[in-house]
N, C-alpha and C positions, 0 to 999 in steps of 0.2 A: 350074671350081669357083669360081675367083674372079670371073668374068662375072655369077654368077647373084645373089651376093651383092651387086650394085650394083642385081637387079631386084628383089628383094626387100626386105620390112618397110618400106616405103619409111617409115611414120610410127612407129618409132622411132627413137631415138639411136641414138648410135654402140656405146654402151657396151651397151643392152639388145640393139642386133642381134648384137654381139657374142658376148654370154652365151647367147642362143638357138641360134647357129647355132652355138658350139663345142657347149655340149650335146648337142644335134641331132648333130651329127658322131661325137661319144661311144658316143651312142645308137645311131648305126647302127653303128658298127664292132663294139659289142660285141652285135649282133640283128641278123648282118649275114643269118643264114637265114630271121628273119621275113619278108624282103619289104619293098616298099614299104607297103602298106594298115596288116602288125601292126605297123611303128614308130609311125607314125604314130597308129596305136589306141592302140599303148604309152605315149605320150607324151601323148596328152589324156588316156589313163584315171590316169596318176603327176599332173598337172597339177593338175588336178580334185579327188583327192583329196586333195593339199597345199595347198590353194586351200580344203578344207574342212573343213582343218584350221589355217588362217590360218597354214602356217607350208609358204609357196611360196619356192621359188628366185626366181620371176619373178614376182612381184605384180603386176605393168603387162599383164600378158598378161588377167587376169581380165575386161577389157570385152570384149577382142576374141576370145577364148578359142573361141567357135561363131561367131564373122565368116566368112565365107567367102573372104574375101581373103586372111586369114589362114592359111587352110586352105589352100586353094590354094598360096600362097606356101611352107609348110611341106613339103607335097608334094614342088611341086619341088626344092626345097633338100633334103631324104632322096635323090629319084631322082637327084642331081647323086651325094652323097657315096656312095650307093650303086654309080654306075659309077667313081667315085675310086676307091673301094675294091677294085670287081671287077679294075678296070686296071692296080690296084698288085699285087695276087695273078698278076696274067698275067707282071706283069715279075720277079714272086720271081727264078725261075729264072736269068734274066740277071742281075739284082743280085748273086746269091749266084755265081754263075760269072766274073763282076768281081771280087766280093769275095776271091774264091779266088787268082784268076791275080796281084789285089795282092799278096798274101800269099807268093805264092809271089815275084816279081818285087823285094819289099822283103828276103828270106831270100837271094834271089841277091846282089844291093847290098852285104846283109853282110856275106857270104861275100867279096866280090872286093875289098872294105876292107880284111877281116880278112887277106887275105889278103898284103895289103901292108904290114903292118904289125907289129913285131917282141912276141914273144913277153910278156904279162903280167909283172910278177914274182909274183902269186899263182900264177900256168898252172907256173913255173918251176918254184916253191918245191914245187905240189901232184904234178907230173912227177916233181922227184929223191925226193919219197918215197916215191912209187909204185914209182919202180924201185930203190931202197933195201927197199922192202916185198917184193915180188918178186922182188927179188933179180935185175934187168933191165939190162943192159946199158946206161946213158944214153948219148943221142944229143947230138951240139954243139947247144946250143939256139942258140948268135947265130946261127946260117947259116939256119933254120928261119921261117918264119911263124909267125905267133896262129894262123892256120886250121890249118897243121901239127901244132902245138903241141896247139890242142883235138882234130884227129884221131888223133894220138897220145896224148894220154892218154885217148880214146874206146875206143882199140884195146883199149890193156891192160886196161880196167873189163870190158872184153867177153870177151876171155883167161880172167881170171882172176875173175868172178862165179861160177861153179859154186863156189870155194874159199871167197867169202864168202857165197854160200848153203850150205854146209856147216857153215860156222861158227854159223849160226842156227841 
């Protein structure tokens, strides 16, 4: 992708190849079923018309607009962003299979912090009410984990929800 952008537009600036080829990029990601030939069409036929109605994104484009270098050039920068695209869709799957095992792998991390480490005083405070609530037996909290801690007051919300859904 970034290869083709150094064969391209050779005779504009930096800033108008810029603004064409994000565009273009735009363009095709959101017409990414038209093919190469309908962006392409898409894009002279939107051009053309803002162009004839003096109110263009790209006014620099108007001499060379039917150049054939032009067009060529435009081609292939579509057919580039079009296999960019097709190639980021193949890798969805891996991406999102990365993204997953992070997730899982940062939830484990957590877990074996929390586990070392002694009980909140919110986790405590919200613990003896619960079992004050229920009417629960409490457990020594200093001998206990934060991870204990949150799976025990997990336990009881899970006990005792059929009595707060009754209460609704």
């Amino acid at each position: 992708m970034y290869q083709i952008k150094n064969r391209i537009y050779l005779k504009f600036d930096k800033t108008q190849k810029s603004g064409v080829c994000n565009f273009l990029r735009a363009l095709v990601k959101q017409n990414l079923n038209l093919g190469c030939k309908g962006i392409l069409e898409k894009f002279l036929e939107d051009e053309k018309y803002y162009q004839e109605l003096n109110a263009s994104r790209f006014p620099f484009l108007k001499d060379v607009i039917d150049d054939e270098e032009f067009l060529k050039d435009t081609e292939d920068y579509i057919k580039e962003c079009i296999k960019y695209y097709e190639y980021k869709e193949k890798q969805r799957p891996i991406i999102e299979a990365n993204k997953e095992f992070e997730k899982k792998k940062r939830k484990f991390l957590q877990e074996v912090k929390m586990s070392k480490e002694k009980p909140t005083k919110k986790q405590v405070y919200y613990y003896e009410r619960l079992c004050k609530k229920y009417s629960i037996e409490k457990k020594d909290v200093d001998s206990i984990s934060r991870l204990d801690m949150r799976n025990e007051i997990e336990k009881i919300l899970n006990e005792h929800s059929e009595d707060y859904k009754n209460i609704n």
